[in-house]
TORVEX-616897 format. One record per residue (C-alpha): x, y, z negated. Coordinates in Angstrom, 3 decimals, always signed. Layout:
atom u X, v Y, w Z .
...
// end
This chain:
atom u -25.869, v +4.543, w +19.603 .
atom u -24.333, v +1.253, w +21.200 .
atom u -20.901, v +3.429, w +21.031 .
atom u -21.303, v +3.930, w +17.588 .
atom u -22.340, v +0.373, w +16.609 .
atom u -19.057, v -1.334, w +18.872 .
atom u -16.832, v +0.865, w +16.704 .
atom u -18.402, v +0.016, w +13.294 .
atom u -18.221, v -3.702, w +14.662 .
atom u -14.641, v -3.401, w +15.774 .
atom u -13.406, v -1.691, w +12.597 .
atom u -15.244, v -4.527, w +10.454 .
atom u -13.649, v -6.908, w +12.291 .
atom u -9.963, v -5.338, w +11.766 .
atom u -10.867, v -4.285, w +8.180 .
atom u -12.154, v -7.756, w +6.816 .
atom u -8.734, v -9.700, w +7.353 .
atom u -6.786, v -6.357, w +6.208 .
atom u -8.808, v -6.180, w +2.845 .
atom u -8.151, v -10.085, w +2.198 .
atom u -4.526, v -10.024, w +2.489 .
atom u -4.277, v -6.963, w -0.267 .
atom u -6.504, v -9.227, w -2.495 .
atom u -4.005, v -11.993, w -2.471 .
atom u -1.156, v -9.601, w -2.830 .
atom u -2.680, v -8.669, w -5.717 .
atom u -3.494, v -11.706, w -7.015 .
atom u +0.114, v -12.483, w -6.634 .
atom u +0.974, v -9.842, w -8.915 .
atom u -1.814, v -11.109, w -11.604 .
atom u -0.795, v -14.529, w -11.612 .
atom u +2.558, v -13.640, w -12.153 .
atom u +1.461, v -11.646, w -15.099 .
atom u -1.132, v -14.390, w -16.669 .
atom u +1.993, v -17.178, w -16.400 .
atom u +4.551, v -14.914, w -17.624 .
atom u +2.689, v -13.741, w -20.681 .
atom u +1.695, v -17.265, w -21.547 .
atom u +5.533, v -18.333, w -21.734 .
atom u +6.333, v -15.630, w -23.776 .
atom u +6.254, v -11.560, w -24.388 .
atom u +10.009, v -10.824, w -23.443 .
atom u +8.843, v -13.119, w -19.858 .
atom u +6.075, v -10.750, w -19.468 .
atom u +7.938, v -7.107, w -20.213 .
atom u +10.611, v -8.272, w -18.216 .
atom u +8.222, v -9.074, w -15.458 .
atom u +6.779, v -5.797, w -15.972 .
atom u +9.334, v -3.858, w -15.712 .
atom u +11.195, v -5.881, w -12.929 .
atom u +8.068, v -5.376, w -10.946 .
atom u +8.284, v -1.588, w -11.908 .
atom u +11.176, v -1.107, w -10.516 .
atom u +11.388, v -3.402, w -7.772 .
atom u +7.784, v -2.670, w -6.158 .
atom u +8.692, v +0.900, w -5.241 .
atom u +11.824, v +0.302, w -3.379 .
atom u +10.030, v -2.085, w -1.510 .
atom u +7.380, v +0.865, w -0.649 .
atom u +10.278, v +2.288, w +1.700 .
atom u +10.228, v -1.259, w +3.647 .
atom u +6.906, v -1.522, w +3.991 .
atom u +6.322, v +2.204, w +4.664 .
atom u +8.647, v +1.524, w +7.765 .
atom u +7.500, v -1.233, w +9.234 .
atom u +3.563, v +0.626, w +9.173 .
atom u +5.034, v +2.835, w +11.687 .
atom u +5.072, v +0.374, w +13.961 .
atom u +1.617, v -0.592, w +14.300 .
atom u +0.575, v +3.028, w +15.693 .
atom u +3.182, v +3.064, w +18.140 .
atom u +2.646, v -0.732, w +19.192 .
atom u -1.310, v +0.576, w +19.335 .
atom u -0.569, v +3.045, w +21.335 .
atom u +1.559, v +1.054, w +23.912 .
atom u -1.378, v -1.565, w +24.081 .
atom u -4.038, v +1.315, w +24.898 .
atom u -2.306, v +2.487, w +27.513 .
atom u -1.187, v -0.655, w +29.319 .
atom u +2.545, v -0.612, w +28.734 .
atom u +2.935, v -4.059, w +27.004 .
atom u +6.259, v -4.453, w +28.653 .
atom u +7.794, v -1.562, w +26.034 .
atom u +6.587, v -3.743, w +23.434 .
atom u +8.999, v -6.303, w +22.363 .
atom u +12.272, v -3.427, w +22.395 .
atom u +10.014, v -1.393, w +19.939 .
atom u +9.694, v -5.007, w +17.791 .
atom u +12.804, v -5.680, w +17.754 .
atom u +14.258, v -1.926, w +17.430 .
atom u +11.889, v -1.943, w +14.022 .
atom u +13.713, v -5.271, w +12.884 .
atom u +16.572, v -3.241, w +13.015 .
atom u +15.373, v -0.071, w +11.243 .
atom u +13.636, v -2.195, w +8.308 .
atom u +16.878, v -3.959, w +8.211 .
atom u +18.674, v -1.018, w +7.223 .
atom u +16.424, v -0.019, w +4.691 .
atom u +16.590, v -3.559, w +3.597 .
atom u +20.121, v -3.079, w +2.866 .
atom u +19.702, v +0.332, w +0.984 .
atom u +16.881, v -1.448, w -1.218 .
atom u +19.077, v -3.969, w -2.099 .
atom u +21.961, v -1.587, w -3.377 .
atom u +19.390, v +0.466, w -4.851 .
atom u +18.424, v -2.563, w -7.437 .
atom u +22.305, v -3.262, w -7.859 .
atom u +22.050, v -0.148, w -9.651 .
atom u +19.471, v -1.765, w -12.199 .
atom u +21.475, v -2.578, w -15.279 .
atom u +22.431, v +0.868, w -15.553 .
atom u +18.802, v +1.681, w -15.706 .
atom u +17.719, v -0.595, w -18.341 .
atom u +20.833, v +0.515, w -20.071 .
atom u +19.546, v +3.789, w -19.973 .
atom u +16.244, v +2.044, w -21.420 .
atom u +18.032, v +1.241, w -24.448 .
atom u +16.487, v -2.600, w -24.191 .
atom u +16.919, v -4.933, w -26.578 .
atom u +19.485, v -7.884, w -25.009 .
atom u +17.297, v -10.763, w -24.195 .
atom u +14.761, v -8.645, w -22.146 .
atom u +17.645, v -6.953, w -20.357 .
atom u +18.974, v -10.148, w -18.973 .
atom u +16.069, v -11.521, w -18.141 .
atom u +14.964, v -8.459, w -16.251 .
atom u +18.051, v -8.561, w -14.811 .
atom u +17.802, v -12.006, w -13.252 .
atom u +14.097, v -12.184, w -12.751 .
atom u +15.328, v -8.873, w -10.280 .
atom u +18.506, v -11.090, w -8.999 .
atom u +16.301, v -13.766, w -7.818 .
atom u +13.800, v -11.817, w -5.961 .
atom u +16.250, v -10.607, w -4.070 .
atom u +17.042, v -12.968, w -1.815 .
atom u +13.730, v -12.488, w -0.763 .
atom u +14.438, v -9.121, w +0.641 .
atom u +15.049, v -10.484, w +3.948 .
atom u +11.949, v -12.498, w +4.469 .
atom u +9.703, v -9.710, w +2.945 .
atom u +11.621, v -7.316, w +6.308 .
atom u +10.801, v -10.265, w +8.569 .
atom u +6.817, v -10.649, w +7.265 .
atom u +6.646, v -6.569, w +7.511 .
atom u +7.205, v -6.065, w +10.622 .
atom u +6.082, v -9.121, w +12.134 .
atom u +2.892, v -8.535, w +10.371 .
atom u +2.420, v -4.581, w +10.960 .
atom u +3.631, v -6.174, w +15.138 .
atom u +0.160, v -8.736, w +15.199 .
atom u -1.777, v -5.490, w +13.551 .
atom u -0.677, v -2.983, w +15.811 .
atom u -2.046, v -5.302, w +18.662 .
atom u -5.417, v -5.234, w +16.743 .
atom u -5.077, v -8.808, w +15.498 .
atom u -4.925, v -8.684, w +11.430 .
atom u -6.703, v -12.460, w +10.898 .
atom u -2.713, v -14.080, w +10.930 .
atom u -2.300, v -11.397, w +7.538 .
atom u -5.358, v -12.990, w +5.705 .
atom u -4.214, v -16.207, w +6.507 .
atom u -0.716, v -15.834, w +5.385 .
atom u -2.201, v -14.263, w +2.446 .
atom u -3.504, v -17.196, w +1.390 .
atom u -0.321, v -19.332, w +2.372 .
atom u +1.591, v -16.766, w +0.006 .
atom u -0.870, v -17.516, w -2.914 .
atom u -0.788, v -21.185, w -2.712 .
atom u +2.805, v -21.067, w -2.749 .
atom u +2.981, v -18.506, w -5.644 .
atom u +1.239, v -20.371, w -8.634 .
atom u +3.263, v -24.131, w -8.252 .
atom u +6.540, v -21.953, w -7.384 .
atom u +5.702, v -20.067, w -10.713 .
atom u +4.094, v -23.506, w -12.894 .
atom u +7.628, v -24.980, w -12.033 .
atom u +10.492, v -22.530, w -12.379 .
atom u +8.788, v -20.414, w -15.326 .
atom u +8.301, v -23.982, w -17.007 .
atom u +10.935, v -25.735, w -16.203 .
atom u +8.770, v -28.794, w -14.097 .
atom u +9.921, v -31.175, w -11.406 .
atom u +13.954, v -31.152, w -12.403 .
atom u +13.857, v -27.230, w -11.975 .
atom u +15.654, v -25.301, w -14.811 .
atom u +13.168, v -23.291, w -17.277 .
atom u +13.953, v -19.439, w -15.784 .
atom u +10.826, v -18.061, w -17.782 .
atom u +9.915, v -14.627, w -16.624 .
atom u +13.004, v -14.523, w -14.076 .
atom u +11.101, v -17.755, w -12.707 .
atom u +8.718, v -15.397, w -11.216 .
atom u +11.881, v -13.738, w -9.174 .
atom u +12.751, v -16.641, w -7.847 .
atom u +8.869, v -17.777, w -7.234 .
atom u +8.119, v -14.690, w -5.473 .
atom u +11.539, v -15.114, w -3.476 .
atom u +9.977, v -18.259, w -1.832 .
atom u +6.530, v -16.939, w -1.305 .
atom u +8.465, v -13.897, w +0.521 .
atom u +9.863, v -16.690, w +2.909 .
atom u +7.195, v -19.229, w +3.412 .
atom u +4.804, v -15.859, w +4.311 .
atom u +7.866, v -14.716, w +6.720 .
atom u +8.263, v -18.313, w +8.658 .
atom u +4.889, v -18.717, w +8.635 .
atom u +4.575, v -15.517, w +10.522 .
atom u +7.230, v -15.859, w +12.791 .
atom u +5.938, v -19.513, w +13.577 .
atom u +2.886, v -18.023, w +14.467 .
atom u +4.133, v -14.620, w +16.278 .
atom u +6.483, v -16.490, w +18.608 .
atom u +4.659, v -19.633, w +19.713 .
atom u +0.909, v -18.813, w +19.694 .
atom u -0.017, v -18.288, w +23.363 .
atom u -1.708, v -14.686, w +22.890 .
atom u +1.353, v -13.099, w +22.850 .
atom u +3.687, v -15.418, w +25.434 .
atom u +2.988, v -12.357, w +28.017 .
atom u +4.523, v -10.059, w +25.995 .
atom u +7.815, v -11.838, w +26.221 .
atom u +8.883, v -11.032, w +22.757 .
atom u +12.453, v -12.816, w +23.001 .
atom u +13.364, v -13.397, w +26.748 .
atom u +16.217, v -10.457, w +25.912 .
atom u +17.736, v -9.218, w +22.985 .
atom u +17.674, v -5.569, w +23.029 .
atom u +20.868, v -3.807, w +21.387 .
atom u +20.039, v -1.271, w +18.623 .
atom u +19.150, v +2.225, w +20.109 .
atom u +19.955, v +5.144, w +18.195 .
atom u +16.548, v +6.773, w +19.798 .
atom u +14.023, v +3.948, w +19.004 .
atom u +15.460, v +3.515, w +15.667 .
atom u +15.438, v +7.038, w +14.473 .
atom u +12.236, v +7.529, w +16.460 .
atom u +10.624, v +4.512, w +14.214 .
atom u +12.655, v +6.126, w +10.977 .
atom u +11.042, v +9.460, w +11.622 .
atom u +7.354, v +8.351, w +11.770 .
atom u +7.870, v +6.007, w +9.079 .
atom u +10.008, v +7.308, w +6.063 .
atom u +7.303, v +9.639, w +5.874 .
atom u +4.440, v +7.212, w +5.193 .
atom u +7.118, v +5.234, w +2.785 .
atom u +7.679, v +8.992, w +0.332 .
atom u +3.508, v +9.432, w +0.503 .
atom u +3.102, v +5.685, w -0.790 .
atom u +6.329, v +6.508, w -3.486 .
atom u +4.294, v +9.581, w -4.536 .
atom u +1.373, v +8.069, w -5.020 .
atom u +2.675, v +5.187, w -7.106 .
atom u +4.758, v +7.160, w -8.802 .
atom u +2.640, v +9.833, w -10.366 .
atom u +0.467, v +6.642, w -11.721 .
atom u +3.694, v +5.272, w -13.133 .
atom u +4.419, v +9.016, w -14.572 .
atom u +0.598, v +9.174, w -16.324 .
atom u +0.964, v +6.120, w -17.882 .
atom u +4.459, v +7.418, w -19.546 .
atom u +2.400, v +11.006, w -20.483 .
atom u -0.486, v +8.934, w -22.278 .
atom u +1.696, v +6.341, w -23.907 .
atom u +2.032, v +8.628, w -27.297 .
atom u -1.636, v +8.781, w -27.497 .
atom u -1.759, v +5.587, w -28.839 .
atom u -2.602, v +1.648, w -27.749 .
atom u -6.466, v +2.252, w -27.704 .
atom u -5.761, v +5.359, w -25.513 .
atom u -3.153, v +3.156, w -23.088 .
atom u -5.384, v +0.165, w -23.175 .
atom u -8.465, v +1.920, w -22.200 .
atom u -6.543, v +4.270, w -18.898 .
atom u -4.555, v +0.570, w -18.347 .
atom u -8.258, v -0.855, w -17.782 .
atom u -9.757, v +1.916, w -15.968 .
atom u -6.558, v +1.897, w -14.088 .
atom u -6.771, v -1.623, w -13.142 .
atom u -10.211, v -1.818, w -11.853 .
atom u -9.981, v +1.330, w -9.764 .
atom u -6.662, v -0.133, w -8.144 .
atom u -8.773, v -3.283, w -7.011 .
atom u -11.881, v -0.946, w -5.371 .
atom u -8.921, v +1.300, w -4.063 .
atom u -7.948, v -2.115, w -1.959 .
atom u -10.956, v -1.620, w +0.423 .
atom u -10.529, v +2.369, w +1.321 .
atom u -6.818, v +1.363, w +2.198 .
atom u -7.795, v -1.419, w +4.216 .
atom u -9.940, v +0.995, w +6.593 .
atom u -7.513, v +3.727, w +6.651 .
atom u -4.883, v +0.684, w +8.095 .
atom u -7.862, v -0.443, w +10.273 .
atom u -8.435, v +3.603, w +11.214 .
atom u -4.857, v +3.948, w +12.099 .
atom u -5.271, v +0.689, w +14.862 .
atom u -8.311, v +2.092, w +16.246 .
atom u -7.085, v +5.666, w +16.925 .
atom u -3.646, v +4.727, w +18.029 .
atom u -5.057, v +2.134, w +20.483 .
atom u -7.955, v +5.171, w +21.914 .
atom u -5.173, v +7.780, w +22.098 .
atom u -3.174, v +5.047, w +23.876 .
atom u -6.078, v +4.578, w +26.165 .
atom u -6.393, v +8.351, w +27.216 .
atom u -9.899, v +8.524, w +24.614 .
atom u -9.466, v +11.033, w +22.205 .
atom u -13.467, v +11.319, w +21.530 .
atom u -13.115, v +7.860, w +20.770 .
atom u -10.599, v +8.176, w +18.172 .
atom u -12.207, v +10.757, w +16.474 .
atom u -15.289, v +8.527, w +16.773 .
atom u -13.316, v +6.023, w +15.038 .
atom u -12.249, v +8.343, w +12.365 .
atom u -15.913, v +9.499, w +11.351 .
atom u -17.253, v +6.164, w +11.483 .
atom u -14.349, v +4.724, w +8.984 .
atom u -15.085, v +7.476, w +6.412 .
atom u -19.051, v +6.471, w +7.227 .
atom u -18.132, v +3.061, w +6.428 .
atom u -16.228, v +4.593, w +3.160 .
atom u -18.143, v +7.091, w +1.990 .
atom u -20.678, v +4.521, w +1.941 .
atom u -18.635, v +1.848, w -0.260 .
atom u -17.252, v +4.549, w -2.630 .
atom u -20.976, v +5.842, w -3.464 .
atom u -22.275, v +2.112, w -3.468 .
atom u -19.125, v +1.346, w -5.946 .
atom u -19.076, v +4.806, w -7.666 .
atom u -22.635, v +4.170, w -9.442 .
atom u -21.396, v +0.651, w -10.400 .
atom u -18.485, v +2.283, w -12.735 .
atom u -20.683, v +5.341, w -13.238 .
atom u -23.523, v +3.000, w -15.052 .
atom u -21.676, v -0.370, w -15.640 .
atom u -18.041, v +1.232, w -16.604 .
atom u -18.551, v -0.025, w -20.206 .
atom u -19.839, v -3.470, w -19.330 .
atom u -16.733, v -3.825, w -17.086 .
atom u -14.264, v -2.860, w -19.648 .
atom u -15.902, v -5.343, w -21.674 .
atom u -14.684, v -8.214, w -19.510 .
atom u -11.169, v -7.273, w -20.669 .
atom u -11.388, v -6.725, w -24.318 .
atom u -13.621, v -7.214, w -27.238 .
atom u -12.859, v -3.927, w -28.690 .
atom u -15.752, v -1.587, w -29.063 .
atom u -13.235, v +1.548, w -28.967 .
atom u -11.368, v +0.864, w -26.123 .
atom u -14.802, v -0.439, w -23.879 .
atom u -16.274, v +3.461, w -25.104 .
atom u -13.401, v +5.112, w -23.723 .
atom u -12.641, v +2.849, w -20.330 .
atom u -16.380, v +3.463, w -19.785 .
atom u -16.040, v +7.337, w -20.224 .
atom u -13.212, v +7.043, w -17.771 .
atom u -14.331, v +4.762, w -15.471 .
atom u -17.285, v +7.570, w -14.981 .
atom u -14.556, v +10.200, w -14.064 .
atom u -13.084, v +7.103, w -11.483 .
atom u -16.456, v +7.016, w -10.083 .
atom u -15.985, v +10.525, w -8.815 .
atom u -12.020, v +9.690, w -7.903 .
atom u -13.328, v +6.711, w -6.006 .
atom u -14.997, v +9.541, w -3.634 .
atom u -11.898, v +11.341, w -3.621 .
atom u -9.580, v +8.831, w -2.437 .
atom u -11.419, v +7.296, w +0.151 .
atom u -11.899, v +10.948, w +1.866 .
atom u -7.894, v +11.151, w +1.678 .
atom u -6.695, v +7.605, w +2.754 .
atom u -8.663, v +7.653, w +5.380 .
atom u -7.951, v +11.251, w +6.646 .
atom u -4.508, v +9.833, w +6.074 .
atom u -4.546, v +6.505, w +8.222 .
atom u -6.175, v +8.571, w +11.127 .
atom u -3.220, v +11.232, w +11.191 .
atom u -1.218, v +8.342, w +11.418 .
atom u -2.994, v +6.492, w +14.623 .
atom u -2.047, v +9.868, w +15.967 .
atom u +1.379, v +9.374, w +14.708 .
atom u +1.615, v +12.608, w +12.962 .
atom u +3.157, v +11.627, w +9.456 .
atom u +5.678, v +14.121, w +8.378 .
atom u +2.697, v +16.726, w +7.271 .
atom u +1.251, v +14.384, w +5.703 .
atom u +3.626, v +13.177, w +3.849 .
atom u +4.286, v +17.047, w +2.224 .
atom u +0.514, v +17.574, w +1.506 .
atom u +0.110, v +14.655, w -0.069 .
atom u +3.192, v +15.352, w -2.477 .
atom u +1.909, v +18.835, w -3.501 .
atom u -1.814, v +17.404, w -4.031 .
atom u -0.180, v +14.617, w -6.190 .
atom u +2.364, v +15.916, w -8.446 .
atom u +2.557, v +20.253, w -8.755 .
atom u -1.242, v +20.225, w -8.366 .
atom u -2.268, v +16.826, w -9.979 .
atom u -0.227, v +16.584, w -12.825 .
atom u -0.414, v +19.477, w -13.425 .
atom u -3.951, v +19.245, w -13.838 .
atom u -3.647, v +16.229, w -16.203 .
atom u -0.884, v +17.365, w -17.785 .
atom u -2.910, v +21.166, w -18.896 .
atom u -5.771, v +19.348, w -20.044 .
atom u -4.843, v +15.892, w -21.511 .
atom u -2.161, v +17.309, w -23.642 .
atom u -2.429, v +21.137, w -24.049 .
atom u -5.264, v +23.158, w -25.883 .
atom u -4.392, v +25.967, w -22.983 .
atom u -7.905, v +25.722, w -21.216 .
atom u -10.066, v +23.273, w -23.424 .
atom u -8.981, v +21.762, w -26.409 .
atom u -6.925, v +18.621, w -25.012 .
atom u -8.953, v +15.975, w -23.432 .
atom u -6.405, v +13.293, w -23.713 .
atom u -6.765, v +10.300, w -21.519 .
atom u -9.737, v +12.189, w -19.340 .
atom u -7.687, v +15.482, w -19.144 .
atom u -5.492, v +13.381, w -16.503 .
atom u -7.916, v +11.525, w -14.497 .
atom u -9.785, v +15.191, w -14.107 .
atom u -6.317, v +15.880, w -12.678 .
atom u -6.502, v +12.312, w -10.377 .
atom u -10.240, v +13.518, w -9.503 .
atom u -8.147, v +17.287, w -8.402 .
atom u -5.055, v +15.934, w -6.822 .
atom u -6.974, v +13.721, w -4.631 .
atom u -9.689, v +16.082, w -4.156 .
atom u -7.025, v +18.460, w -2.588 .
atom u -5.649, v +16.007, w -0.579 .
atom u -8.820, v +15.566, w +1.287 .
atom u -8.967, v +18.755, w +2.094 .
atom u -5.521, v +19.449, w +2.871 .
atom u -5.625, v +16.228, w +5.075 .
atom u -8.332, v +17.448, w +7.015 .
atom u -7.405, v +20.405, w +7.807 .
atom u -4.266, v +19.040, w +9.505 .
atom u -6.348, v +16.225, w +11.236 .
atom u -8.917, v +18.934, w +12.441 .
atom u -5.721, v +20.741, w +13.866 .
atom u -4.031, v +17.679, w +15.079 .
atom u -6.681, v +16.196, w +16.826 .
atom u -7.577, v +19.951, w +18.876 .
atom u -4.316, v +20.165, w +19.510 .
atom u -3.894, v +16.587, w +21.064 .
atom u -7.007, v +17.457, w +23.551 .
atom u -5.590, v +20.306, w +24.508 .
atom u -2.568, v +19.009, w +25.824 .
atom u -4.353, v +16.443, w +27.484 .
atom u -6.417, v +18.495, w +29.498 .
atom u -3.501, v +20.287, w +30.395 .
atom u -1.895, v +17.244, w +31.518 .
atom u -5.236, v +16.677, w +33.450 .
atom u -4.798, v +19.917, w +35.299 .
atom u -0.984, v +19.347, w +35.999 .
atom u -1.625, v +15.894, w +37.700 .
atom u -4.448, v +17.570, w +39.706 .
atom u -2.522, v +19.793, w +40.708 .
// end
């Protein structure tokens, strides 16, 4: 029992700060949003879609750099804190690259909005808003992996912090180069680029200010040499990551594909998903936060020789969630219409969020069962499976799903909106089990070969 209650302590403890900084991130996005739309609606749509296109090649970054917080884990279980700073610095590199490939991935944006057919004023000012943000591509590498560094060592308080620094530097950044304040030129919407550019840096320096001068890590001897890049550690790092950066794409992607499937259904239809949408992505924050919090604990026991430990750590995190998602679950199931109400005024589209915040109820349950199946396999650094389970749960099977019942009389007569989060509630749902399966195998697997090691060094 005292086992049990250390590990829901310790998990806590790592999930708390974890869950904070994906609040402000979010808030980031929102206030961006509320102080576009208030300057004008071309600010706003080209925010929109700037952030639309712009968010998911940043998922490949980000993806990256979480690989390094199992391996990092693992290396502090076991002792070998000495390995630590060449794997740092090897995943500079590696995010590097893929910092490069993001940023000739958005040079290829006016061809997109071309493709868009935009009118001219909200193509240029997409256009810049993405031009700006840009140069914040480098500090958003830096804050990645310095960040995913300090979480791999089981010390996520410096993210919440920076969180915060990021969100105090967001709304004057935005109030001034949106606006036009303080002898800055009036950018509008592309103001938020350029806002969002800064907050990138100030987050990055504030990290490395931290990472390299606090005292907790001066053993670790982060920059007493400068390691060359090796081919190994960086495809090594590649490997384990680009998978977790394609099962992020998919999963932001087939959102971004539902919401192009229900537009023809109307704005009452769009507005009422867009809410239920909205609110589930916000609950969704504190399932992810475990699952990163999972992934620490795991990768730190199977560092440490403990395999019953991590699978301890695993059961207790989907405790911990399973206990949140019911908790939350009858909040939408009973109060889904009261919450939609907090957004609009219209008795049509509160009916229908509320109808479809009762199917997210039951998604809620869903998700957390898969993210955290998900952040375990990846404390035991097993990714690439994953990553193609989680693609056929998502789009053949999923959309599918929402695709046969919100716009085809081929089962039931077409359910619209519901039809696809029925398909959410099914994609996820098969996820879970396809995830568990493979951690179930995975995590047999891993004793085995430890207790053959055991028998080799006795021998």
């Amino acid at each position: 029992m005292a086992t049990t209650t250390r590990e829901i302590t310790k998990l806590a403890r790592l999930t708390g700060p974890i869950l904070v900084a994906q609040l402000t991130q979010m808030l980031m996005s929102v206030v961006d949003t509320v102080m576009a739309g208030r300057k004008g609606a071309i600010d706003l749509a080209a925010v929109s879609v700037g952030g639309s296109i712009f968010i998911p090649v940043t998922l490949l970054i980000f993806g990256l750099a979480l690989a390094l917080a199992p391996v990092i884990s693992h290396f502090d279980g076991s002792g070998r804190h000495r390995r630590i700073a060449n794997i740092l610095q090897q995943g500079f590199y590696a995010c590097a690259l893929i910092g490069v490939l993001t940023l000739l991935a958005m040079s290829g944006s006016p061809y997109v909005l071309d493709a868009m057919e935009v009118e001219p004023q909200f193509r240029q000012t997409t256009l810049d808003y993405l031009y700006y943000i840009a140069f914040g591509v480098p500090a958003f590498v830096i804050y990645a992996v310095l960040r995913n560094f300090c979480e791999g060592l089981s010390n996520t308080m410096p993210s919440l912090v920076i969180g915060f620094i990021g969100l105090l530097i967001n709304i004057p950044a935005n109030y001034i180069f949106i606006y036009g304040h303080f002898g800055a030129p009036e950018l509008g919407g592309a103001g938020c680029g350029l806002a969002s550019a800064l907050v990138f840096w100030g987050m990055a320096i504030s990290m490395a200010v931290y990472v390299f001068t606090t005292k907790r890590y001066k053993r670790l001897r982060l920059l007493r040499r400068w390691y060359p890049p090796n081919f190994d550690d960086v495809t090594y790092i590649s490997r384990l990551g680009f998978p977790i950066s394609m099962s992020l794409f998919f999963e932001v992607s087939l959102f971004a594909a539902v919401a192009l499937l229900i537009s023809p259904l109307g704005p009452t239809v769009v507005s009422a998903h867009q809410i239920a949408l909205n609110i589930s992505s916000l609950v969704y924050m504190v399932p992810l936060s475990i699952s990163m919090a999972v992934t620490l604990r795991v990768g730190f026991a199977l560092g440490a020789g403990d395999p019953k430990n991590a699978m301890l750590s695993f059961k207790m995190a989907l405790w911990i969630g399973g206990v949140f998602a019911a908790v939350n679950g009858l909040i939408m199931w009973l109060g889904g219409q009261w919450l939609a109400s907090l957004y609009t005024p219209d008795r049509e589209i509160i009916e229908l969020a509320g109808t479809l915040m009762g199917l997210a109820a039951i998604f809620t349950l869903s998700d957390t069962f898969q993210v955290v199946a998900m952040g375990t396999l990846r404390g035991y650094k097993d990714t690439k499976y994953p990553m193609i389970m989680a693609f056929i749960a998502y789009w053949p099977f999923g959309l599918s799903v929402g695709i046969i019942l919100g716009r085809t009389d081929w089962v039931v007569p077409a359910m619209g909106a519901a039809g696809f989060w029925i398909g959410f509630i099914s994609g996820l749902s098969v996820a879970a089990i396809l995830m568990s399966i493979r951690l179930r195998y995975v995590a047999k697997k891993y004793q085995r070969q430890q207790f053959q090691q055991q028998l080799n060094n006795a021998a």
